[in-house]
C-alpha positions in Angstrom: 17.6 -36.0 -32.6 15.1 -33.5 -33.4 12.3 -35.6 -32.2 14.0 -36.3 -29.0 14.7 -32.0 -29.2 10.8 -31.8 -29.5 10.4 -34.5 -26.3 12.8 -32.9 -23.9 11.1 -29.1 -25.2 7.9 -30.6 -24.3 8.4 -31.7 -21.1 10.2 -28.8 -19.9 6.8 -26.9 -20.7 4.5 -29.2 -18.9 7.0 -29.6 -16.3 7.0 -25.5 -15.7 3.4 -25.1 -16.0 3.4 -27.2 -13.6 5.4 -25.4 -11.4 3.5 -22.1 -12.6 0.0 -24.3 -11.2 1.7 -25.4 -8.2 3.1 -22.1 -6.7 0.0 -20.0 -7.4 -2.3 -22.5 -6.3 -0.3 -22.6 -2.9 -0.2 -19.0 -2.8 -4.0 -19.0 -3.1 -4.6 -20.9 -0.4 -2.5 -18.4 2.4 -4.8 -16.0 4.0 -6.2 -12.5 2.9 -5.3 -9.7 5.3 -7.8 -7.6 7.1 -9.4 -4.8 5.0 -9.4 -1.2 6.1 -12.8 -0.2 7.7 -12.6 2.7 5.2 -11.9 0.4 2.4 -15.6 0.9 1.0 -15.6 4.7 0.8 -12.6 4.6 -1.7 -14.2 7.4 -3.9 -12.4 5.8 -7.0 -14.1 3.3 -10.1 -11.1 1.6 -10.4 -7.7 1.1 -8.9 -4.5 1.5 -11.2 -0.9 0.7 -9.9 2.2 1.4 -11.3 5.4 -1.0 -9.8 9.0 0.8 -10.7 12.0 -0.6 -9.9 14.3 -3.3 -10.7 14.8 -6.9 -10.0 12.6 -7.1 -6.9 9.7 -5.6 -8.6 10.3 -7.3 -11.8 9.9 -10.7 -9.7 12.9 -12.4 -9.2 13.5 -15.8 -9.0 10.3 -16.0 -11.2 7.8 -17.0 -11.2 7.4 -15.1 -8.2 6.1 -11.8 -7.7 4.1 -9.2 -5.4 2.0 -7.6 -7.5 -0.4 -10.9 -7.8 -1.0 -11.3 -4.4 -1.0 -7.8 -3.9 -3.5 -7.3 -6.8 -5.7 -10.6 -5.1 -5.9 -8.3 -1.9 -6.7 -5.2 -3.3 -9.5 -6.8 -5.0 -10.7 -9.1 -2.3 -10.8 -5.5 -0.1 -11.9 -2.6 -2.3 -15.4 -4.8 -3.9 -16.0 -4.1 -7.3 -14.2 -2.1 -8.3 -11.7 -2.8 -11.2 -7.8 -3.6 -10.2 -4.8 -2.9 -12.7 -1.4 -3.2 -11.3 1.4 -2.7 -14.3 5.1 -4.6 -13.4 7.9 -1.9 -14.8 10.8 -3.8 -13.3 14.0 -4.7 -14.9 16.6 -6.5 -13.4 20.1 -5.3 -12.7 18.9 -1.0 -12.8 20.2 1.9 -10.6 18.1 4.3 -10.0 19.7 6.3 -13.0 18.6 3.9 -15.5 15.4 3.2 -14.0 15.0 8.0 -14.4 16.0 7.6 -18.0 12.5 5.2 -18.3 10.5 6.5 -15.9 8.4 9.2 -18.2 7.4 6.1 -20.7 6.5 4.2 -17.5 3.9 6.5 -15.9 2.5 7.9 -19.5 -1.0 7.8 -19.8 -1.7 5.9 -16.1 -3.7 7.3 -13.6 -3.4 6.3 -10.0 -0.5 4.7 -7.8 3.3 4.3 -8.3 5.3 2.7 -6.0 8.9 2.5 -6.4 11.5 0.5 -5.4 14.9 1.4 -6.4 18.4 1.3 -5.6 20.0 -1.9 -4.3 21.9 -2.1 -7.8 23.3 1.4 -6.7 24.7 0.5 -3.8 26.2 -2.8 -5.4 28.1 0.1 -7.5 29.2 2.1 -4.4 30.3 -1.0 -2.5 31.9 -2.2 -5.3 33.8 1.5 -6.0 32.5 1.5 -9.5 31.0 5.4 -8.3 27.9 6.1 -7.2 26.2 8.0 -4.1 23.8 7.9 -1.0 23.1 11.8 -2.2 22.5 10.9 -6.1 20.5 8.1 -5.5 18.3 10.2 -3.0 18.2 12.7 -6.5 17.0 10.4 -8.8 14.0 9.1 -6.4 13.6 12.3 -5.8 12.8 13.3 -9.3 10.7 10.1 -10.3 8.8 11.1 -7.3 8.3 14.4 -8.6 7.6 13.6 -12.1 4.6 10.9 -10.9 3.7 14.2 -8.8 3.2 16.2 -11.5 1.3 13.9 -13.3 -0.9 13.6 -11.0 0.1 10.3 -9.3 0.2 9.3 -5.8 3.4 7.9 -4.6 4.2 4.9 -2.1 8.3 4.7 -1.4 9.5 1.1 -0.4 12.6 0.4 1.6 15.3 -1.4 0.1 15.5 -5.0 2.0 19.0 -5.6 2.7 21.4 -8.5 1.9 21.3 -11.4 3.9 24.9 -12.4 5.8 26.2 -15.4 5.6 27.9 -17.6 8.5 30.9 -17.1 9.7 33.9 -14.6 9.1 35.4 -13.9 5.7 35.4 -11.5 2.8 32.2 -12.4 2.0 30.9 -11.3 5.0 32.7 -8.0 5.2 31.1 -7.7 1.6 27.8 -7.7 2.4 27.8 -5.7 5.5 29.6 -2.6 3.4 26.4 -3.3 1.1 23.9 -2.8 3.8 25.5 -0.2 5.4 24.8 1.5 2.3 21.2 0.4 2.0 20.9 1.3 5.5 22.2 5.0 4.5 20.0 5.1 1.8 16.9 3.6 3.6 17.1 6.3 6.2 17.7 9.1 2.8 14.2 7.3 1.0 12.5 8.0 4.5 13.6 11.5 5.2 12.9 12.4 1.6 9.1 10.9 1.8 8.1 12.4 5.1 9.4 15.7 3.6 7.0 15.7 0.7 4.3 13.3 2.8 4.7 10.6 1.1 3.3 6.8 2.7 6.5 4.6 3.3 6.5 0.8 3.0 8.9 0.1 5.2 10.1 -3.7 3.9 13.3 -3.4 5.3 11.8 -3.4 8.7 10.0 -6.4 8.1 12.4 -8.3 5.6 15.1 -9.2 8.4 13.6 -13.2 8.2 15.9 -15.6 6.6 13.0 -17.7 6.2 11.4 -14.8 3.6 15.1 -14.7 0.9 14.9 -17.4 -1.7 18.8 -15.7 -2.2 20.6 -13.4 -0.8 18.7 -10.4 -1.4 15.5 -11.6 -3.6 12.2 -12.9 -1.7 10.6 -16.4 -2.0 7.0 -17.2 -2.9 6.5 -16.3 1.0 8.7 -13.4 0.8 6.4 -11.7 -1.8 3.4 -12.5 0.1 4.8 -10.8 3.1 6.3 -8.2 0.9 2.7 -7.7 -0.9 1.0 -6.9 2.7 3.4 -4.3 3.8 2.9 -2.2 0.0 -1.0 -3.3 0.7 -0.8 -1.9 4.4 0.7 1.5 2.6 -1.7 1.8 0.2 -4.8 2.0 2.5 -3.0 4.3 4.3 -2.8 6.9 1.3 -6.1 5.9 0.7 -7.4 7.0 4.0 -5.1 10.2 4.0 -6.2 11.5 0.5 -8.6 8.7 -1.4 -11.8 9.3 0.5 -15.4 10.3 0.0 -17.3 12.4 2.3 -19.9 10.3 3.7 -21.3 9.3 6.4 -22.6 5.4 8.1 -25.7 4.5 9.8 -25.3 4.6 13.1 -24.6 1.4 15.5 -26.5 0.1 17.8 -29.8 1.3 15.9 -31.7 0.8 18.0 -30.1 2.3 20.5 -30.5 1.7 24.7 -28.0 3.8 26.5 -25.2 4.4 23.7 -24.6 4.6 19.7 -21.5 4.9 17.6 -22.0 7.2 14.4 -19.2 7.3 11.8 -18.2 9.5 8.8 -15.4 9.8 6.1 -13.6 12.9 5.5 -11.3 13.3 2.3 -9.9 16.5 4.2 -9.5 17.6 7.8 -12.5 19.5 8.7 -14.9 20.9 11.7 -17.4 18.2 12.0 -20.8 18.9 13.9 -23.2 16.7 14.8 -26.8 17.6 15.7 -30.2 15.8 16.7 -33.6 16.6 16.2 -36.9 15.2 16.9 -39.6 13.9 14.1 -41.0 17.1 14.8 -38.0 19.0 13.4 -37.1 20.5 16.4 -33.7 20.5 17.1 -32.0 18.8 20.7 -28.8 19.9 20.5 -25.4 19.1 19.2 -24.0 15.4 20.5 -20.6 16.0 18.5 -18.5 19.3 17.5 -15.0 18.7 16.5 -11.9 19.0 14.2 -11.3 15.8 12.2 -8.2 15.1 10.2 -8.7 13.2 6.7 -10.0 9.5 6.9 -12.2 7.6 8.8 -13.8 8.2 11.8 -16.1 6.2 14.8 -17.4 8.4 17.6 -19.7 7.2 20.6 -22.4 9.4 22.1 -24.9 9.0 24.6 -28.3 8.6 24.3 -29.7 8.1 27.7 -31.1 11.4 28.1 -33.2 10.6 24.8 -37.1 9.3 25.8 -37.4 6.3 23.5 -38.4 7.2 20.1 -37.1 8.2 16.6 -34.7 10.6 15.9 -32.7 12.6 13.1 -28.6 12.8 13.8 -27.9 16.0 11.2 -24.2 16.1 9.8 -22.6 19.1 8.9 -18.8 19.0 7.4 -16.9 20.2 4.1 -20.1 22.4 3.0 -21.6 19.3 3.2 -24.8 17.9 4.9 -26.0 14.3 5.6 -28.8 12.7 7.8 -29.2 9.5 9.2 -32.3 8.2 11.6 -31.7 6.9 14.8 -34.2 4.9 17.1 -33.6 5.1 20.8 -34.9 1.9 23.5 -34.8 1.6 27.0 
């Protein structure tokens, strides 16, 4: 009995490596998503993410999960520098459970957070077992603000909603009482991130594919994929808006006939002029002379009126100055 105990135990392991080998080798082989151009002006050494929330973010039905494809296209994007995505989900948490573990979560880390939260709390108000839209706003509210204070930038994910089965029936009235709710509280997460300008991922928007749910509510191996782009597609966007170094690119074309393109990162809005000299040092003028908001930017300037030669384009933003040398051919 016992060695037919240790047989059966056995192959149940090699059968879920198996598994383990076979749904991460397939989810090697689906395609990396385009990188931000800005990507390699992240000013950071490494990248560390926090995931809060419950079932979703702890990866359920495992062994599925977001933050490994997520981590594979953070890494594939942001070269060389080092990736560290931490999974705090627990299945089955409101948003008041997930508060009372939130501190321990975030203590010590450095970096992102992004939360996802509050699908179990609108199980509870659907269900009458208490609850509310305006307390679960509260509770995201202050694990936003406690990541805030420590220094934290925050990404706020929708909540995807339940899928609805066929036909009439209690069932069906069910689960559209449960997403109205997570509609309610969708639109509350949204209000309450553009109020403290916050980046949204907005999986709710994206999640309305049968195709995606491996259940009713959870994602499949594709589902996390998909789900992993729309946190990735959030996170170079607060990277852009407030992860930047000032610098500046060579410009392109170089050499130059009739046109160039220069570019330059800004990590806050600021005036941005552009001037060009001669090898002599003598100064031609300014070809650019704007306001720039945070992120990165691609201008075009003329150069016909340039006789062919070498030239210095002089950049002047956030008390800062940078040169590049451009050579102009006609």
């Amino acid at each position: 009995m016992i060695r037919n105990q240790i047989k059966f135990s056995l192959t149940s392991l090699y059968g879920l490596t198996f598994l383990f080998f076979i749904c991460f080798s397939a989810l090697g082989q689906l395609k990396m998503p385009a990188c931000s151009s800005s990507a390699e002006f992240y000013k950071g050494d490494s990248i560390n993410v926090v995931t809060f929330g419950a079932s979703t973010v702890e990866g359920i039905p495992a062994p599925f999960n977001f933050q490994q494809p997520l981590k594979s296209f953070i890494e594939n994007c942001y070269i060389g520098k080092s990736v560290n995505i931490y999974n705090y989900g627990i299945a089955g948490e409101t948003t008041s459970q997930g508060l009372a573990r939130f501190d321990s979560a975030i203590a010590g880390k450095t970096g992102f957070v992004m939360l996802l939260m509050g699908v179990n709390d609108a199980l509870q108000m659907a269900s009458g077992n208490g609850g509310s839209v305006e307390a679960t706003t509260s509770n995201m509210r202050k694990m936003i603000e406690k990541a805030q204070r420590a220094k934290m930038a925050v990404i706020v994910g929708t909540l995807q909603a339940f899928l609805e089965p066929v036909g009439k029936g209690p069932q069906l009235n069910r689960i559209r009482k449960i997403n109205s709710i997570i509609n309610d509280i969708n639109i509350a997460y949204k209000a309450l991130a553009a109020s403290k300008g916050l980046k949204v991922a907005d999986i709710n928007s994206v999640m309305k594919k049968t195709h995606l749910y491996a259940d009713e509510v959870h994602p499949n191996k594709r589902g996390y994929y998909v789900m992993a782009m729309i946190w990735f597609d959030a996170f170079n966007q607060e990277i852009v808006a407030n992860h930047l170094k000032a610098t500046v690119i060579q410009n392109y074309p170089n050499p130059a006939d009739t046109f160039t393109r220069i570019g330059f990162t800004l990590s806050s809005a600021s005036e941005v002029k552009v001037s060009i000299f001669n090898v002599y040092g003598q100064s031609l003028g300014v070809v650019f002379e704007d306001y720039k908001n945070a992120g990165y930017h691609v201008e075009e300037i003329s150069t016909t009126r340039y006789s062919p030669g070498v030239y210095v384009l002089y950049f002047e933003f956030l008390n800062r100055k940078f040169t590049k040398k451009m050579i102009v051919v006609h």
